[in-house]
ROMARKE-348501 format. One line per field, with one value per residue: residue number from 1; residue in three letters; chain; x, y, z of N, C-alpha, C in turn. Coordinates in pm, whole numbers. Each point is the difference from the previous one (the first is absolute). Layout:
BEGIN
n	(NUM  ...) $
res	(ALA  ...) $
chain	(A  ...) $
n.east	(X  ...) $
n.north	(Y  ...) $
n.up	(Z  ...) $
ca.east	(X  ...) $
ca.north	(Y  ...) $
ca.up	(Z  ...) $
c.east	(X  ...) $
c.north	(Y  ...) $
c.up	(Z  ...) $
***
This chain:
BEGIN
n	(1  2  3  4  5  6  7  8  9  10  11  12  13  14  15  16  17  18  19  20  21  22  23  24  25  26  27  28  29  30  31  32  33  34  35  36  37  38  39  40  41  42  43  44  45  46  47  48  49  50  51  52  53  54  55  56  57  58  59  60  61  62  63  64  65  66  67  68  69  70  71  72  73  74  75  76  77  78  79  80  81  82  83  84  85  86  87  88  89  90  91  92  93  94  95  96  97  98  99  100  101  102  103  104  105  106  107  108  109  110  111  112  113  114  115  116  117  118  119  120  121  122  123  124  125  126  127  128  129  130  131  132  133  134  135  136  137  138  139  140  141  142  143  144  145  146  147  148  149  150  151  152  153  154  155  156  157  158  159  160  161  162  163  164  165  166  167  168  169  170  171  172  173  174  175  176  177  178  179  180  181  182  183  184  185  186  187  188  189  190  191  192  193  194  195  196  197  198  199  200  201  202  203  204  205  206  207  208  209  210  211  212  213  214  215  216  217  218  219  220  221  222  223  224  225  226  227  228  229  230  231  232  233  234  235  236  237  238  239  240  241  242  243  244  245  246  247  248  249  250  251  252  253  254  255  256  257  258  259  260  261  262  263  264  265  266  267  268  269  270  271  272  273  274  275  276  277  278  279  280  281  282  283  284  285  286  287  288  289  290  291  292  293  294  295  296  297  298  299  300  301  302  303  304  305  306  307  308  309  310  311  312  313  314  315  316  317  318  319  320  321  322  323  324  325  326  327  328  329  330  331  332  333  334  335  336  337  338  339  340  341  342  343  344  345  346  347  348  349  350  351  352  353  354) $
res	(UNK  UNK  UNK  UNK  UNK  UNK  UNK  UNK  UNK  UNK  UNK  UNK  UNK  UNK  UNK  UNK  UNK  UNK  UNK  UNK  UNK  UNK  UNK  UNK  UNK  UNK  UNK  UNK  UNK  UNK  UNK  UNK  UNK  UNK  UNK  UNK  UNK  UNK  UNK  UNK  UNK  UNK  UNK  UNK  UNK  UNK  UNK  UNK  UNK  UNK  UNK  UNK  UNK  UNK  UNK  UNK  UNK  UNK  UNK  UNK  UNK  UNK  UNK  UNK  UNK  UNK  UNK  UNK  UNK  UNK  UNK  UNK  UNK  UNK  UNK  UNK  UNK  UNK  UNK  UNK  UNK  UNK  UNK  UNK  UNK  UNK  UNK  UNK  UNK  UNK  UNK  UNK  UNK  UNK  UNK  UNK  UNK  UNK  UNK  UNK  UNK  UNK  UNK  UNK  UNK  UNK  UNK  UNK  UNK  UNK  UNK  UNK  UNK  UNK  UNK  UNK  UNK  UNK  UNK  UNK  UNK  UNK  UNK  UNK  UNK  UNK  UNK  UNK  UNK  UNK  UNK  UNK  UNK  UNK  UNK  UNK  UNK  UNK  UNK  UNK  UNK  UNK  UNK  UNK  UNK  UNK  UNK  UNK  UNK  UNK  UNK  UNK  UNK  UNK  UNK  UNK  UNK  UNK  UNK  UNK  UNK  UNK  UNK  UNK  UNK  UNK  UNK  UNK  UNK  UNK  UNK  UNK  UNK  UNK  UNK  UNK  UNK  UNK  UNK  UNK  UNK  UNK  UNK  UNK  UNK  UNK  UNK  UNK  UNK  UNK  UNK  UNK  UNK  UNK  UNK  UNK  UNK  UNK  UNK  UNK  UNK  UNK  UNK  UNK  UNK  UNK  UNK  UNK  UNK  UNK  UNK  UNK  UNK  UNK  UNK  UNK  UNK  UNK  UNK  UNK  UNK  UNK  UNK  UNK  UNK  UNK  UNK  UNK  UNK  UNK  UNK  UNK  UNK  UNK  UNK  UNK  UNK  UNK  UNK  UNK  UNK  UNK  UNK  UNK  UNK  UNK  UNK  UNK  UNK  UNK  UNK  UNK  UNK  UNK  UNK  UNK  UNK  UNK  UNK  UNK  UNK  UNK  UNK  UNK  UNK  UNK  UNK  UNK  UNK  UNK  UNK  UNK  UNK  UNK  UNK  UNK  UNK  UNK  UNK  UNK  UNK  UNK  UNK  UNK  UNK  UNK  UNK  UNK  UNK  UNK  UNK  UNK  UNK  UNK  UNK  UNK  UNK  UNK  UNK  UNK  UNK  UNK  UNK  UNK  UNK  UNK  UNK  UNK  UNK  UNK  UNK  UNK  UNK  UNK  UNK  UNK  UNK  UNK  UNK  UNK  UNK  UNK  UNK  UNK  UNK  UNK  UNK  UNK  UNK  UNK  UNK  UNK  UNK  UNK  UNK  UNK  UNK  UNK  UNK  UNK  UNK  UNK  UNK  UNK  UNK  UNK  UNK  UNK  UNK  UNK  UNK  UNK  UNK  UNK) $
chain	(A  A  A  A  A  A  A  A  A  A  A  A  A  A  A  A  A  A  A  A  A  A  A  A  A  A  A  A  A  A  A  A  A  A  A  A  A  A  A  A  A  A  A  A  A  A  A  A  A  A  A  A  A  A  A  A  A  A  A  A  A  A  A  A  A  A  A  A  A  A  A  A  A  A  A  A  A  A  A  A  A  A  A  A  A  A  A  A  A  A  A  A  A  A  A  A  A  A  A  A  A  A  A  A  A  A  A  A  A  A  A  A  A  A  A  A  A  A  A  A  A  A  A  A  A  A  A  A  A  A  A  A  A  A  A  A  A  A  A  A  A  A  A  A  A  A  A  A  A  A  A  A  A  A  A  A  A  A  A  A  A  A  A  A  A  A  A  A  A  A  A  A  A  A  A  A  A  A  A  A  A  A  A  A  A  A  A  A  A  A  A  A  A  A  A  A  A  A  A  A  A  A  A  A  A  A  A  A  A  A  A  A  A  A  A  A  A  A  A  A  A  A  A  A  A  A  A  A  A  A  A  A  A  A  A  A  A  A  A  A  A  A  A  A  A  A  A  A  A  A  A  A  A  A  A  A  A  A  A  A  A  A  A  A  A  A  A  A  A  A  A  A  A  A  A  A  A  A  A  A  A  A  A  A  A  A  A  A  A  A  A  A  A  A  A  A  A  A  A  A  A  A  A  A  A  A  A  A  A  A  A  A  A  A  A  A  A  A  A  A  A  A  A  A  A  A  A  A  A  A  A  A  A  A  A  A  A  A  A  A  A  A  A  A  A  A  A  A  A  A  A  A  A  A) $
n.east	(-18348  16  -104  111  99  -57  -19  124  49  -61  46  104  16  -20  -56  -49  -111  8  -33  130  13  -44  110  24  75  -22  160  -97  -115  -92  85  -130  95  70  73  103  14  -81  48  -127  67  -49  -95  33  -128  159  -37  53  -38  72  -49  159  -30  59  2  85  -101  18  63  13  80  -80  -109  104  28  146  -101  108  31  -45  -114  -30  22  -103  1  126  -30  -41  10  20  28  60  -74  -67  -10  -23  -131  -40  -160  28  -74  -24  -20  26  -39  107  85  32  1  56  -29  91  -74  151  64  136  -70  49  66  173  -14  78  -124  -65  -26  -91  -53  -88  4  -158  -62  -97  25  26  101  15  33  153  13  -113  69  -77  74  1  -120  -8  9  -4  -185  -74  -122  -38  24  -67  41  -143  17  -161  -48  -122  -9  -103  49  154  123  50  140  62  -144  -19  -76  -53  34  -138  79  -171  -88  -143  36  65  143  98  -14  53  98  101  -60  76  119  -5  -43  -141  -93  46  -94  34  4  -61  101  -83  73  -115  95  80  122  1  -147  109  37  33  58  -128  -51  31  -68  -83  -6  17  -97  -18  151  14  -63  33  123  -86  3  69  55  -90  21  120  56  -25  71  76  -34  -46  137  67  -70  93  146  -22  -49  106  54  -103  44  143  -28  -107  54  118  -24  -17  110  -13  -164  108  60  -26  -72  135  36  -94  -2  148  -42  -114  118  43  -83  23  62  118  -66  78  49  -113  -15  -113  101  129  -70  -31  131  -10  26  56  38  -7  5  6  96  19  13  46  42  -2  3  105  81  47  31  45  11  22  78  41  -25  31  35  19  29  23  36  -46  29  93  56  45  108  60  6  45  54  22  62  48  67  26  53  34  119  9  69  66  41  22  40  58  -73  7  147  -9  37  12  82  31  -21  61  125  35  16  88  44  52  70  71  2  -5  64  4) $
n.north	(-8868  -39  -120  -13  -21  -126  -76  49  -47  -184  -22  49  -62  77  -119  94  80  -86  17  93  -126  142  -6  -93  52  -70  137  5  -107  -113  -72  -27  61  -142  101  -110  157  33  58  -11  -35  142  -29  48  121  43  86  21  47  62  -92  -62  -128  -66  -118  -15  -12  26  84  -97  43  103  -87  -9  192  -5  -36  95  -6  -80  -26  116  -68  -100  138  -39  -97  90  68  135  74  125  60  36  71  -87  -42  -54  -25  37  -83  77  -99  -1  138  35  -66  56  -86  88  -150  44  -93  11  -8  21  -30  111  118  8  137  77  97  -69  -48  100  43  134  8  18  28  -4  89  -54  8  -116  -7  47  12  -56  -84  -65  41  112  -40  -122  40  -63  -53  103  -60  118  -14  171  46  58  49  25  101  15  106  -25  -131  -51  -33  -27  31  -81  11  -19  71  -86  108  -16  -47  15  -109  57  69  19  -117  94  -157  40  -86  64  5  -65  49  -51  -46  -52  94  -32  -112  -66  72  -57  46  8  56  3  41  27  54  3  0  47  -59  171  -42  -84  69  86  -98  -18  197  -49  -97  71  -13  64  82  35  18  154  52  -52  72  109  35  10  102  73  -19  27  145  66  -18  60  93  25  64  87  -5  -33  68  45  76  -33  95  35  -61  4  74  45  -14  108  77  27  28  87  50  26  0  81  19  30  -13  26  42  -56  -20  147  19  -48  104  31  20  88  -117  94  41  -4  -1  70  18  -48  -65  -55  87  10  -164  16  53  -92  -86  62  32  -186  3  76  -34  -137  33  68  -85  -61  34  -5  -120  -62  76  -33  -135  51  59  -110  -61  72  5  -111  34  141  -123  -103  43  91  -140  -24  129  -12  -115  24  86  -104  -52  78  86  -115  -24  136  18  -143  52  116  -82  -27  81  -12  -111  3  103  -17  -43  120  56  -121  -47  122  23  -126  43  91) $
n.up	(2513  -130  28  88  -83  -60  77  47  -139  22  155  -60  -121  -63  -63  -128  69  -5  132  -30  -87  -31  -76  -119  -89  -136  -25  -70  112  -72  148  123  90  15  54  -1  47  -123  -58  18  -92  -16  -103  -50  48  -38  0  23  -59  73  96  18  -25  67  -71  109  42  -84  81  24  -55  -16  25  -61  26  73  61  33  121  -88  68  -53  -8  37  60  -4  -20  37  -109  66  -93  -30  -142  101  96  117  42  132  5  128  -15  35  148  124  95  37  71  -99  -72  -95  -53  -37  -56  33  -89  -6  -54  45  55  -24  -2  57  -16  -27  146  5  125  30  124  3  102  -88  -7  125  12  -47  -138  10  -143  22  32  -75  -59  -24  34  -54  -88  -132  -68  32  114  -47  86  -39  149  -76  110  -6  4  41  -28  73  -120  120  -92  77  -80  87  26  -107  4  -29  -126  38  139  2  -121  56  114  -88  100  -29  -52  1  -113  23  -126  -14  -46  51  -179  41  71  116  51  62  69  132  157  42  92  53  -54  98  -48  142  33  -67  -115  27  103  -21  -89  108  123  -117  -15  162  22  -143  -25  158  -54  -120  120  134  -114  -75  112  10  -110  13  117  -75  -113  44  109  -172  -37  122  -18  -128  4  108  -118  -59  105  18  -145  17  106  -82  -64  69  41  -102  -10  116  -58  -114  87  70  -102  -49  144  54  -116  12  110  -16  -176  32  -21  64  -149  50  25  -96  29  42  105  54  -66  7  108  27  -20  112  -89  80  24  -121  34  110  -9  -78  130  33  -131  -28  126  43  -68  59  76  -60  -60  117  67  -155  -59  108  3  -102  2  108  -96  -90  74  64  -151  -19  103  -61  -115  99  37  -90  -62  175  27  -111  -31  95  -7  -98  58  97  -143  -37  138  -28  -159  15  155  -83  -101  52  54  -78  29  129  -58  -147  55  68  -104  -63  114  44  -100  0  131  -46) $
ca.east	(45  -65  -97  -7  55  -131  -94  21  -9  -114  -78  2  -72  -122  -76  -145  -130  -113  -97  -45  2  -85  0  74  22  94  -42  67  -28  -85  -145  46  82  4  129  60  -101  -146  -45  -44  22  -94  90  48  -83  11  -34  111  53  52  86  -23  -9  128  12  158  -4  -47  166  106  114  -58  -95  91  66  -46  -19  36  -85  -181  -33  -126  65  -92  -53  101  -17  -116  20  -87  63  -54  134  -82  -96  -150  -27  -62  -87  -45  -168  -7  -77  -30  169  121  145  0  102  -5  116  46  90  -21  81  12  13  67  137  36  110  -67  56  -55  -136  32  -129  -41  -136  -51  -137  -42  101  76  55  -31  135  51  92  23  140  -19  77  132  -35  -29  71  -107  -64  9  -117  -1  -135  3  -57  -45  -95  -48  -104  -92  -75  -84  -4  132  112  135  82  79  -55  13  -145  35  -104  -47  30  -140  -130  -85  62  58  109  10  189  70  81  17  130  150  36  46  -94  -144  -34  -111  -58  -63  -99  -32  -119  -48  28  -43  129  160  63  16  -92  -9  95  111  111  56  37  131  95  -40  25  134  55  -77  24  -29  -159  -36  44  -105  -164  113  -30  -158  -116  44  -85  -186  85  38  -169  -70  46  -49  -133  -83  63  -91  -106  48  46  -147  -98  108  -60  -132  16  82  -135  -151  99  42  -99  -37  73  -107  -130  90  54  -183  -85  32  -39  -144  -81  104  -30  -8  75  58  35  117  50  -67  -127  -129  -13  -27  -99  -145  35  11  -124  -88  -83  -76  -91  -36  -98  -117  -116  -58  -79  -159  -53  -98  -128  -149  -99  -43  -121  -119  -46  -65  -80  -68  -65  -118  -100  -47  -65  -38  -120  -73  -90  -147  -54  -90  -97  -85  -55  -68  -120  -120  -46  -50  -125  -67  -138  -73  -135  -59  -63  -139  -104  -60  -73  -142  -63  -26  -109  -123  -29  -127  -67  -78  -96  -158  -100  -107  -101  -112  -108  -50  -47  -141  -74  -82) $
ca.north	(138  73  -6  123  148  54  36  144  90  44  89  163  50  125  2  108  -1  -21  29  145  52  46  -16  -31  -40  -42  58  -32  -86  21  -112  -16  -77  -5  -68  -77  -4  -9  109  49  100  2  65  180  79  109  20  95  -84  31  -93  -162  -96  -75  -81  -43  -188  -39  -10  -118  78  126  -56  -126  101  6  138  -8  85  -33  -135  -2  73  59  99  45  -25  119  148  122  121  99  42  117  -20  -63  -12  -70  49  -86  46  28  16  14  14  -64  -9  -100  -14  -59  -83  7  -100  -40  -112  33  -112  10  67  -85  118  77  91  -52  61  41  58  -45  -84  135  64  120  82  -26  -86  -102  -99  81  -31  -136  -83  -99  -70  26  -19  -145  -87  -121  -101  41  155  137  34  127  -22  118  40  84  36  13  102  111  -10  49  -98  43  -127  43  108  109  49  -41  98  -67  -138  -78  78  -77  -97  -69  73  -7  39  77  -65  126  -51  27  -61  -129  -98  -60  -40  -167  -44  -157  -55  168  -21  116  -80  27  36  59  -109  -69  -42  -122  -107  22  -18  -116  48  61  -124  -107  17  56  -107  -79  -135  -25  -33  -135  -112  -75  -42  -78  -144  -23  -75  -178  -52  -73  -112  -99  -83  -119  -102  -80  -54  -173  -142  -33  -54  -109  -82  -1  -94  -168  -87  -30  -83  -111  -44  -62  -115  -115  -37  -27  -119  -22  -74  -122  -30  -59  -72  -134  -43  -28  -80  -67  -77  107  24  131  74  76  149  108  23  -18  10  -135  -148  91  -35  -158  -102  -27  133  9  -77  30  171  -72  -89  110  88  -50  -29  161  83  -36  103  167  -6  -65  107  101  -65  21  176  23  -97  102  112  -60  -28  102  95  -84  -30  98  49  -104  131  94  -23  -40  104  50  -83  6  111  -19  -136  128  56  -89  -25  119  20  -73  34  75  -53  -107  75  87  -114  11  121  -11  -139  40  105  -29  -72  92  80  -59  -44  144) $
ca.up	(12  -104  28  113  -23  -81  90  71  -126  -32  138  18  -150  -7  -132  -24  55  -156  58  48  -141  -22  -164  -81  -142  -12  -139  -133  8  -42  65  86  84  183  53  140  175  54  -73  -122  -88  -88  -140  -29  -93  -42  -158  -82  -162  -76  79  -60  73  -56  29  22  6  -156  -41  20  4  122  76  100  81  107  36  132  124  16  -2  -143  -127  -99  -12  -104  -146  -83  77  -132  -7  -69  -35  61  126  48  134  42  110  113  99  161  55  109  58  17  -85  -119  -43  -105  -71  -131  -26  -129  -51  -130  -135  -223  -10  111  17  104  -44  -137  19  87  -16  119  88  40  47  -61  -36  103  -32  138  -45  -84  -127  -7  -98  76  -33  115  180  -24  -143  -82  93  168  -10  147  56  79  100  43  81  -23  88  -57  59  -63  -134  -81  26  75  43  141  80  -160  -110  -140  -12  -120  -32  22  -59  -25  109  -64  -42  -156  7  -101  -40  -71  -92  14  -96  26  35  2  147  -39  154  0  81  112  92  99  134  173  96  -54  -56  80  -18  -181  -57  -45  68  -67  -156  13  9  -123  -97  -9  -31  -127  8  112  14  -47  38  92  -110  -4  145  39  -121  19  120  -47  -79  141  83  -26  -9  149  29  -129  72  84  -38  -58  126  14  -118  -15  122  -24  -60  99  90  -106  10  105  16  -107  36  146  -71  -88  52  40  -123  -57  102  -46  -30  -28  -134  -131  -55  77  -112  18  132  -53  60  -44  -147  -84  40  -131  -140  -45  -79  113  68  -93  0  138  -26  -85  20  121  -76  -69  147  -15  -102  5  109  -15  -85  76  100  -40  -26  96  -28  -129  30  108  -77  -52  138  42  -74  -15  115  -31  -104  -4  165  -72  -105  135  19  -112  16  118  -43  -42  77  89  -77  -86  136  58  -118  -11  98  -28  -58  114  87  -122  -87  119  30  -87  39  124  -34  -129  107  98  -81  -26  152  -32) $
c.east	(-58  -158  -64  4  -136  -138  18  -28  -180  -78  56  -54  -191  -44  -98  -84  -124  -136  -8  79  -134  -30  133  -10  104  -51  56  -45  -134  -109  90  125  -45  138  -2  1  -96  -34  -77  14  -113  97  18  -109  46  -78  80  36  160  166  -12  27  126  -66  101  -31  -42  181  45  96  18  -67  115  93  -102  -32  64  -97  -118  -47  -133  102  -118  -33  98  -2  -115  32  -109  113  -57  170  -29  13  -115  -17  -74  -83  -7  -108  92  -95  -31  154  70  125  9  195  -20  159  -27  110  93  141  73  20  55  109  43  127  -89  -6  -95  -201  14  -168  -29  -188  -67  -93  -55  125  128  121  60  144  33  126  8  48  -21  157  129  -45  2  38  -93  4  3  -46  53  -148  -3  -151  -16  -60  -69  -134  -107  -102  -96  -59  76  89  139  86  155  -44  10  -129  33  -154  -58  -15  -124  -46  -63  40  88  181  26  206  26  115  49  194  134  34  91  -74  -110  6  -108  3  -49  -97  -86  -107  -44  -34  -54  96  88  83  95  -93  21  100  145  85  36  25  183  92  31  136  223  52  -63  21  -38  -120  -35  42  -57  -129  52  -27  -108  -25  86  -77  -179  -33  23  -125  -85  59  -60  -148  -43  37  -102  -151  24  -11  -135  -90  101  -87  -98  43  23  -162  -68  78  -18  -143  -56  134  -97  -78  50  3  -140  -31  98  17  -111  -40  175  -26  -8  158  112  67  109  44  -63  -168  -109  3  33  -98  -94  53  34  -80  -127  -61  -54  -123  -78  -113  -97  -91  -49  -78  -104  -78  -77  -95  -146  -22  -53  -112  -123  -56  -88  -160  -89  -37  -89  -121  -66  -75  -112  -138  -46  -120  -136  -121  -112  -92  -126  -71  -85  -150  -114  -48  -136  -179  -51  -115  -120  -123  -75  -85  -139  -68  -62  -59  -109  -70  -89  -163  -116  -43  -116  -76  -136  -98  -143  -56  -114  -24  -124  -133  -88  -106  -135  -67  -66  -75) $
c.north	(86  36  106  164  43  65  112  126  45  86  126  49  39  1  84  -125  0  66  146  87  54  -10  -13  -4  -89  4  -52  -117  -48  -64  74  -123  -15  -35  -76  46  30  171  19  125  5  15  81  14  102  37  140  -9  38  -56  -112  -105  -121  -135  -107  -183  -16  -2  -120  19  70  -110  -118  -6  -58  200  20  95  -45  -133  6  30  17  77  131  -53  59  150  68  81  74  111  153  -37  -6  -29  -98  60  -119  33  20  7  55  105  -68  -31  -174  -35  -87  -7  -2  -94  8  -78  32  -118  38  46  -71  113  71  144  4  61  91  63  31  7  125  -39  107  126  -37  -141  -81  -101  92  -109  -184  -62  -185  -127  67  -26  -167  -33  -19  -49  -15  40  91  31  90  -19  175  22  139  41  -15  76  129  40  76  -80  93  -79  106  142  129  -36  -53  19  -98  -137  -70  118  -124  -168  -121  60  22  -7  -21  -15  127  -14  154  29  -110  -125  10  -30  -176  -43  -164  0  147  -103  69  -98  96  31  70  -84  -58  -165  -125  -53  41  -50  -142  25  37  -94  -58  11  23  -163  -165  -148  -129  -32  -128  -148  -96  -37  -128  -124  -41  -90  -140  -78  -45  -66  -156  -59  -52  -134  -124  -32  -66  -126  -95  -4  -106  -142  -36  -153  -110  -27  -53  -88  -114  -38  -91  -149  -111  -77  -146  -181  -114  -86  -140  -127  -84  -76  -132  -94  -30  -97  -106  -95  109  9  127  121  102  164  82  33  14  59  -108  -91  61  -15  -151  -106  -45  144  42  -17  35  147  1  -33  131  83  -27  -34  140  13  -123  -14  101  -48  -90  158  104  -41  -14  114  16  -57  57  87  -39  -42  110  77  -141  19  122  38  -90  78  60  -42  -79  68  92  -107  8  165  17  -65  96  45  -31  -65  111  -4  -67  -8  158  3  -103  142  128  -70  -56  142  20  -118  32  152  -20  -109  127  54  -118  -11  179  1) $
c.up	(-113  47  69  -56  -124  88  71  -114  -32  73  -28  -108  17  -79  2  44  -143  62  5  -181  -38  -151  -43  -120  -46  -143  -112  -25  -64  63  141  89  133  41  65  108  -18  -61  -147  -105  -121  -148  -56  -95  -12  -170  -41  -154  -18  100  -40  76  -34  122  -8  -1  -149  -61  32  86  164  95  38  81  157  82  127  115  4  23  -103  -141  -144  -5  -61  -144  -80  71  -128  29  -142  -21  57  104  -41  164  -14  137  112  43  193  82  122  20  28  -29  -95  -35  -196  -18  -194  -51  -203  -51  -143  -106  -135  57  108  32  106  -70  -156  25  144  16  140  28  41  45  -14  -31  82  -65  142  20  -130  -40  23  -84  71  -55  109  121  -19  -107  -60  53  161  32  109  26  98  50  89  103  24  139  -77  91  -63  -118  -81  82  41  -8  30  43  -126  -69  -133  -70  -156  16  57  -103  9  98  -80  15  -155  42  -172  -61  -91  -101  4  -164  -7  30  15  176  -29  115  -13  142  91  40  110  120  121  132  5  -19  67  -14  -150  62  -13  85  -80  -135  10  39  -98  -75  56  40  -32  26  72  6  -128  -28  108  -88  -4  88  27  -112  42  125  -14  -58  135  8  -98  -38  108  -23  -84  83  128  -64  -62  124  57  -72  66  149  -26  -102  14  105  -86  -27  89  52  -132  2  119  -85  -59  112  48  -100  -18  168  14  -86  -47  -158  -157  -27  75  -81  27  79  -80  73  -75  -158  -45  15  -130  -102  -62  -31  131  49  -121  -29  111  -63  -134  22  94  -62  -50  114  -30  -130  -21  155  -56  -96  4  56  -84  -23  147  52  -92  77  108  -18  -37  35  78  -89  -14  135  54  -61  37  138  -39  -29  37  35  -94  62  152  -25  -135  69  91  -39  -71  140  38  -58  53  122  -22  -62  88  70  -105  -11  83  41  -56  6  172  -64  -58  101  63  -135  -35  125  -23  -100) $
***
């Protein structure tokens, strides 16, 4: 029944689309992230000098807080804030309806009422008097979930001109201080949709029944837990069949050898190891080993010797050879010579008959 009731949870839940995240930060950060579904977060190049950076996993203390509503909580343990406003630029691309998520988390005050700030697009304000402790508590992320137009190389949000908010095709949102407190941000992501289209129905489920949910984290991680259990188990059960087999071949052999040879020493329950390990099979694979190695070394020797002859047998080819065209050579010559020899013997006749 649980099983069940996880699997219906997991089929309605709406995890973000890592595929239609157009950009992420994750500020305050000094390397890039990849969440657990699959979102790359770049690292914060803000250069602002005059915003600061807090790194919460160097606290002990802070980094052993569980984070509630989130399944990244790394990306709450670094924020920037500034004792000013400040902004941050989104590159923007193509028209359309977008949705940015503003993620953030309060880690120092634990009163509601202590920070307060709000959210702008260019002059336009988007989220007024944010209080992330009176909406979630410490240690909790909220995560505001904007939806905006993008038109004409200007942004609309609920159908209102938000004036200023693209320079240089870049959004400019805008963290604008209160007196109350330092505005500050741990994360932003820019999502290809409305916000229908994200994660919020499951963020809102998350966040109205926490427990619930990480009690099915809970089951699942046990239930996977289970199945690999089973499947060591059934590899375990695998290697004992193949074993027991190698047994029952290694008895088979015990059973042939001492029938064969009835005059060999009967050797104790353990089959073809022990036989190898026993004074008599010892001896056996001894003598097997000096068989081979003087085969192998006749064999090598009769190869040489092959060799051997062949090369005499060439040189002695050769060197018939060598002498047959000599002999050619010195018969043509003296056949050469008669044939001159004869010649001036009828010139020198024709020349006294004139």
């Amino acid at each position: 029944m649980i099983q069940l009731f996880i699997i219906i949870a997991l089929a309605f839940s709406k995890p973000l689309n890592p595929k239609k995240v157009i950009y992420a930060i994750n500020c305050g950060a000094p390397s890039n992230y990849k969440s657990p579904s699959g979102i790359q977060y770049e690292k914060d190049i803000q250069t602002d000098p005059e915003t600061v950076v807090a790194d919460y996993s160097l606290n002990s203390e802070v980094a052993s807080q569980q984070i509630k509503y989130t399944r990244e909580p790394e990306i709450y343990l670094t924020e920037r804030h500034a004792y000013k406003s400040f902004s941050y630029q989104i590159p923007l691309q193509k028209e359309g309806t977008y949705t940015l998520i503003l993620k953030f988390a309060e880690m120092y005050f634990d009163t509601k009422g202590k920070r307060v700030f709000h959210i702008k697009f260019g002059q336009q304000r988007v989220v007024e008097k944010l209080d992330v402790v009176a909406k979630v508590g410490k240690f909790a992320s909220n995560d505001e979930y904007i939806e905006f137009e993008y038109v004409a190389g200007q942004v609309f949000h609920n159908n209102v001109l938000c004036v200023d908010a693209v320079q240089e095709g870049k959004l400019q949102v805008n963290l604008e201080k209160t007196k109350f407190d330092n505005p500050y941000i741990h994360g932003i992501v820019l999502y290809a949709g409305g916000i229908i289209e994200t994660d919020y129905e499951e963020y809102q489920y998350m966040k109205e029944n926490w427990e619930k949910v990480i009690n099915e984290e809970k089951i699942k991680e046990e239930l996977e837990r289970q199945k690999k259990s089973e499947a060591k188990v059934k590899r375990k059960e695998r290697v004992k069949i193949r074993n027991d087999h190698l047994n029952e071949l290694e008895n088979e052999f015990e059973v042939d050898d001492q029938s064969q040879n009835t005059s060999a020493p009967v050797t104790q329950r353990g089959g073809l190891r022990n036989f190898i390990t026993s004074p008599f099979g010892t001896a056996i694979l001894f003598s097997s080993f000096s068989i081979g190695v003087f085969i192998l070394k006749n064999l090598i020797i009769a190869i040489s010797n092959a060799k051997i002859k062949g090369t005499e047998k060439e040189v002695i080819e050769t060197k018939s050879k060598q002498e047959k065209q000599v002999k050619e050579k010195s018969e043509k010559s003296e056949q050469s010579e008669k044939k001159n020899k004869t010649k001036d013997i009828k010139e020198k006749s024709k020349a006294k008959q004139q």
